[in-house]
N, CA, C and O of each residue as an XYZ file, in Angstrom:
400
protein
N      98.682    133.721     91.357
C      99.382    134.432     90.299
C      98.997    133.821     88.950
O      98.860    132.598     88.967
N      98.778    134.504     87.676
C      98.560    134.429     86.683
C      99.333    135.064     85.893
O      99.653    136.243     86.043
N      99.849    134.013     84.597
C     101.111    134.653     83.914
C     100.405    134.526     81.968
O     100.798    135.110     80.959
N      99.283    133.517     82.161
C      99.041    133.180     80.633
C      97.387    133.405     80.860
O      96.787    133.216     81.918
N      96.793    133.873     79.541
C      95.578    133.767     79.540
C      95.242    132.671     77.605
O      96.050    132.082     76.887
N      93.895    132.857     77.479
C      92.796    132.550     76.642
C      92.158    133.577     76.064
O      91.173    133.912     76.722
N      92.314    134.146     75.191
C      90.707    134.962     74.521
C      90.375    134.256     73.590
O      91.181    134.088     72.675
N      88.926    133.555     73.545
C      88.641    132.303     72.426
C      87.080    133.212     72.003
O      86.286    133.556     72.879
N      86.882    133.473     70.617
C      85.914    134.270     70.241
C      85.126    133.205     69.129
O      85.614    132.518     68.232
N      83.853    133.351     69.530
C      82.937    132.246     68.752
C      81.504    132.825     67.915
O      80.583    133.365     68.529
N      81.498    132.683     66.913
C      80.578    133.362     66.154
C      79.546    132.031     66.136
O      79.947    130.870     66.058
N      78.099    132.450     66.226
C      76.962    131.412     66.333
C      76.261    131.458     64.773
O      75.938    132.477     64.162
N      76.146    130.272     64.390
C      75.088    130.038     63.484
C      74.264    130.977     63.541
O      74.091    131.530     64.627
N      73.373    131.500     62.118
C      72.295    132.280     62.443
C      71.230    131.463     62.922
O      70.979    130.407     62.341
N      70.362    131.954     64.244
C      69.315    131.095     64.755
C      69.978    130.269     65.909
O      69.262    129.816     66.802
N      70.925    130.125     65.910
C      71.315    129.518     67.162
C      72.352    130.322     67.947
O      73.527    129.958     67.896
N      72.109    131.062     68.446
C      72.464    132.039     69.067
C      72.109    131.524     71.011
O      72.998    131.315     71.836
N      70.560    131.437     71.282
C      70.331    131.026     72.291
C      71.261    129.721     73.021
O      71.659    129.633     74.182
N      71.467    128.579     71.638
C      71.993    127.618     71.981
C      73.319    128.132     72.491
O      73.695    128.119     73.663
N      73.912    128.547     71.529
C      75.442    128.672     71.850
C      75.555    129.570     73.875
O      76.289    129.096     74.743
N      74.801    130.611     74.064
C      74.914    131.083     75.407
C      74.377    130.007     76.106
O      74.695    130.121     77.290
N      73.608    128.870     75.876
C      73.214    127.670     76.879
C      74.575    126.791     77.206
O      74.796    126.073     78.181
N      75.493    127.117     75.954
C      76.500    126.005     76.003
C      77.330    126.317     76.894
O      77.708    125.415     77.642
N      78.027    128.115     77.134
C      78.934    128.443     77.829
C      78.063    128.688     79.487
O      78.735    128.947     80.486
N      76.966    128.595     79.537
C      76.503    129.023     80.504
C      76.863    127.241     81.324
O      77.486    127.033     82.365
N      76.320    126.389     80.555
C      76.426    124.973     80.890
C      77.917    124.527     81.290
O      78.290    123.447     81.749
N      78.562    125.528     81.021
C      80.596    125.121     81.129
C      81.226    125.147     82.549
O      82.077    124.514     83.174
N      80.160    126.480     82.798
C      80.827    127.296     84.047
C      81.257    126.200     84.985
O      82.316    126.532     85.518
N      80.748    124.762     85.479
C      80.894    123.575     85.943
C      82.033    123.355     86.223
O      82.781    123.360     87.202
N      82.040    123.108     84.924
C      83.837    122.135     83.870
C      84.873    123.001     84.121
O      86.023    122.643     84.373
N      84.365    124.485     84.035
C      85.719    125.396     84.571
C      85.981    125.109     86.118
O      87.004    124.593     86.569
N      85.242    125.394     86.606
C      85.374    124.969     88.020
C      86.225    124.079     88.690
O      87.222    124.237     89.393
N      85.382    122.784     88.175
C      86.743    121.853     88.235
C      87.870    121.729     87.893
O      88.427    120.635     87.980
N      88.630    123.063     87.312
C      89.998    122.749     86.395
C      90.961    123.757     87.610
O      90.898    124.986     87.583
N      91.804    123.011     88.606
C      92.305    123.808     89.743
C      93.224    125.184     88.745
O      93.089    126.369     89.050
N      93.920    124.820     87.830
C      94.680    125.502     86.759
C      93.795    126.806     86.293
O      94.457    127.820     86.072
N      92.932    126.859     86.187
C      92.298    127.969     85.382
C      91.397    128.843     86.951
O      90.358    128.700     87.595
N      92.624    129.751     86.937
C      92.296    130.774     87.993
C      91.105    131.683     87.448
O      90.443    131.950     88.451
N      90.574    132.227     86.447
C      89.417    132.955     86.274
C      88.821    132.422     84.968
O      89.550    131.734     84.253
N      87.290    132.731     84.509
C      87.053    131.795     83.273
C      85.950    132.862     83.317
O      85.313    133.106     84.342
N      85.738    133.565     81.980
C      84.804    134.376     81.738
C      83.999    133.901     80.127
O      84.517    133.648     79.039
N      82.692    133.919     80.515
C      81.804    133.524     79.348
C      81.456    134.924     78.991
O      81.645    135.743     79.890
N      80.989    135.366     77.867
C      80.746    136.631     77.870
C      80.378    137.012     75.952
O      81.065    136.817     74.949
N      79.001    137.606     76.144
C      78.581    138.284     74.940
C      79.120    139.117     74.076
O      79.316    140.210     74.607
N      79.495    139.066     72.803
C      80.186    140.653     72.531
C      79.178    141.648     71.485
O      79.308    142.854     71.274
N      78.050    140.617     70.870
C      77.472    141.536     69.732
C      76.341    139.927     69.899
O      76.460    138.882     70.538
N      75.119    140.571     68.793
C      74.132    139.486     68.830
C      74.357    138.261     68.683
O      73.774    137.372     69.305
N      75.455    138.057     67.625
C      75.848    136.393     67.404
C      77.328    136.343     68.234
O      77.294    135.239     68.777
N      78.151    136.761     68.469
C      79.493    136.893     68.578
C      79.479    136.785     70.015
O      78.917    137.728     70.571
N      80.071    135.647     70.965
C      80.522    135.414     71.754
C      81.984    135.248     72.250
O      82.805    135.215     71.335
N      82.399    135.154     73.303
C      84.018    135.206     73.743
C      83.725    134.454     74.995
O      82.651    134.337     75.586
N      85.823    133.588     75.502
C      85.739    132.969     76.467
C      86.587    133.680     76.744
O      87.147    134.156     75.757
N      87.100    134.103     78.021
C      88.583    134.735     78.726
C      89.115    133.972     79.797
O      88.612    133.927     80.920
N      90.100    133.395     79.451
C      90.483    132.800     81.052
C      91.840    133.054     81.379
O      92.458    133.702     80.534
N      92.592    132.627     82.619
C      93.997    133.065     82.841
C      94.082    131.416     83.744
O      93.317    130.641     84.317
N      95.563    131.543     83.398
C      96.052    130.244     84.289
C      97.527    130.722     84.803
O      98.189    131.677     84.397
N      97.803    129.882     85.700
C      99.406    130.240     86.433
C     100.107    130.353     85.348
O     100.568    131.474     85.131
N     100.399    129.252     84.350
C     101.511    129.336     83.414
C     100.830    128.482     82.018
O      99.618    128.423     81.813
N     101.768    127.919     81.225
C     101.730    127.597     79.690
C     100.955    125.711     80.241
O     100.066    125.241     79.530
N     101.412    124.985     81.375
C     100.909    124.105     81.303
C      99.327    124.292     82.041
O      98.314    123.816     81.529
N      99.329    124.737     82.774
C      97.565    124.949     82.804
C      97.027    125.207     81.656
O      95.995    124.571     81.438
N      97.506    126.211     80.514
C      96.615    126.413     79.604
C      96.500    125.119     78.422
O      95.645    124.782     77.603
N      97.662    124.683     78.768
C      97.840    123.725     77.802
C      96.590    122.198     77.942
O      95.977    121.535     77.106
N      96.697    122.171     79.619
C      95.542    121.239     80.013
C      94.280    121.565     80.031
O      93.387    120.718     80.010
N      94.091    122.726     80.069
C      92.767    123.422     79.429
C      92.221    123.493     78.179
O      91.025    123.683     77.959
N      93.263    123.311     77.171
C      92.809    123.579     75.787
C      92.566    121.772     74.916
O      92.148    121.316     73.852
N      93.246    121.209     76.437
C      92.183    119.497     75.970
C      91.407    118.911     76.696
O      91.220    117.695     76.658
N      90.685    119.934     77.683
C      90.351    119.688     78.605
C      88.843    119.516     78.149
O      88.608    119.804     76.976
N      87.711    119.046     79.007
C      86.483    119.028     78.949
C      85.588    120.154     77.927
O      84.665    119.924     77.146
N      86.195    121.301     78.246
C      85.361    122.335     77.379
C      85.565    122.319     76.238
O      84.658    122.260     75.408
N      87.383    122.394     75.817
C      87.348    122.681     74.870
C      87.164    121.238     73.953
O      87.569    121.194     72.791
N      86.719    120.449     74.399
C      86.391    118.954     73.817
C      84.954    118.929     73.660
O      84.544    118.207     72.751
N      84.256    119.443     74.220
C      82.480    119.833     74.231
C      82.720    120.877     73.123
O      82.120    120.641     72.075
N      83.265    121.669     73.146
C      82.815    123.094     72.156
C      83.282    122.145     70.353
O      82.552    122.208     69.364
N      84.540    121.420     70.408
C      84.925    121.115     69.552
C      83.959    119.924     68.438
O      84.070    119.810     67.218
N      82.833    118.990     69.589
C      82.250    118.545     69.106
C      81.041    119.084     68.784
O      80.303    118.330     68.150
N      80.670    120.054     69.010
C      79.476    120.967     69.016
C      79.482    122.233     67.521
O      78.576    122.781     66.893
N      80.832    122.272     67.448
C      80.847    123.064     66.260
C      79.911    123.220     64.817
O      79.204    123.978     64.153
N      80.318    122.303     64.879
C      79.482    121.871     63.274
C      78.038    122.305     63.267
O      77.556    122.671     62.195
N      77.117    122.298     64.635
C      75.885    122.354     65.104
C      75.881    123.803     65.399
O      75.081    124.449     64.722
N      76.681    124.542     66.361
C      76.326    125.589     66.544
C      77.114    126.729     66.094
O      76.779    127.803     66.595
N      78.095    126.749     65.259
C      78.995    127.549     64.659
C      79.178    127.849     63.330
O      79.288    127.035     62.413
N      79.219    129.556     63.230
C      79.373    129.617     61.847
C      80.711    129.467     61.027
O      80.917    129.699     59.836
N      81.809    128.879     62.300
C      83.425    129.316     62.062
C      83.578    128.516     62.969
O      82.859    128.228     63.925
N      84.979    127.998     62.498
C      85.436    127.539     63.511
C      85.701    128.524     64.779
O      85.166    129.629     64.697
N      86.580    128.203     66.109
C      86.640    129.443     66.829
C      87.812    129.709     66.769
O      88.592    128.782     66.551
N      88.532    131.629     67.016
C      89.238    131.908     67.350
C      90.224    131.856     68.374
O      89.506    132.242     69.296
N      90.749    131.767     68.623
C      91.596    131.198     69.789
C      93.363    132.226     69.629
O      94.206    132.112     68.739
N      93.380    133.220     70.949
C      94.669    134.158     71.082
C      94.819    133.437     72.209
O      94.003    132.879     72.942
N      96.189    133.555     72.237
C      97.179    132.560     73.737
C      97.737    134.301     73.950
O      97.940    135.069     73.010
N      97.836    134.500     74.811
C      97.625    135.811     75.736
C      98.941    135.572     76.973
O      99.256    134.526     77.540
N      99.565    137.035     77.129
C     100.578    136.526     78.261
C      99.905    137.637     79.013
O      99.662    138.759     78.568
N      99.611    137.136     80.323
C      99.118    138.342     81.083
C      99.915    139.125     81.768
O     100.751    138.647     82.534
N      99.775    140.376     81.597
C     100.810    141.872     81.942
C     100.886    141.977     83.837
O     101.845    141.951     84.608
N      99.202    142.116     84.090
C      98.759    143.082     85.493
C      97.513    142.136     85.383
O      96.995    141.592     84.408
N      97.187    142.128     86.834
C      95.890    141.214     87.067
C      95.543    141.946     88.668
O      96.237    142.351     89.601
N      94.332    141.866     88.431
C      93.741    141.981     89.808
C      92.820    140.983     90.204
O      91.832    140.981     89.470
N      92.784    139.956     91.289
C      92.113    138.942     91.108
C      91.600    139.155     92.592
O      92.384    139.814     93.275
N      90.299    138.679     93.315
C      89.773    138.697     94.501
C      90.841    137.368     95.247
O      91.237    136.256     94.900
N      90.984    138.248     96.418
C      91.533    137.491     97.469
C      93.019    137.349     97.857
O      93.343    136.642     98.812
């Protein structure tokens, strides 16, 4: 069951665009290991403009997620690959359909 999500939206430097999809592609790991974060989506939205989506059981999974490994990699990485800091919506999830 999933009650809270993540939509975290990241705009790339011009020219580093490749980097930034190496970074979330490189995450998928770190999500893995986080038992709390039931789904974790990396995902393109426009040439520079990237997004993360994830859902967790409740407010403390997300909460251990948002100091967790990734968002501690993305945070030091900013300056290098970002034209903005990132967006970040705390999300209550409605309806979910999840495998299994």
């Amino acid at each position: 069951m999933v009650t809270v999500g993540l939509m975290v939206r990241v705009e790339a430097k011009p020219g580093m665009e490749s980097e930034v999809e190496s970074f979330l592609r490189d995450a998928l790991p770190l999500a893995e290991e986080e038992p709390d974060t039931v789904a974790w989506f990396a995902t393109r939205l426009g040439q520079s403009t990237f997004g993360i989506f994830d859902v967790f059981p409740d407010d403390e999974g997300r909460r251990t997620h948002l100091a967790g490994p990734i968002a501690e990699a993305l945070s030091e990485r900013t300056d290098d690959l970002l034209a903005e800091p990132p967006t970040i919506e705390h999300l209550d999830v409605l309806a979910h359909k999840l495998p299994g």
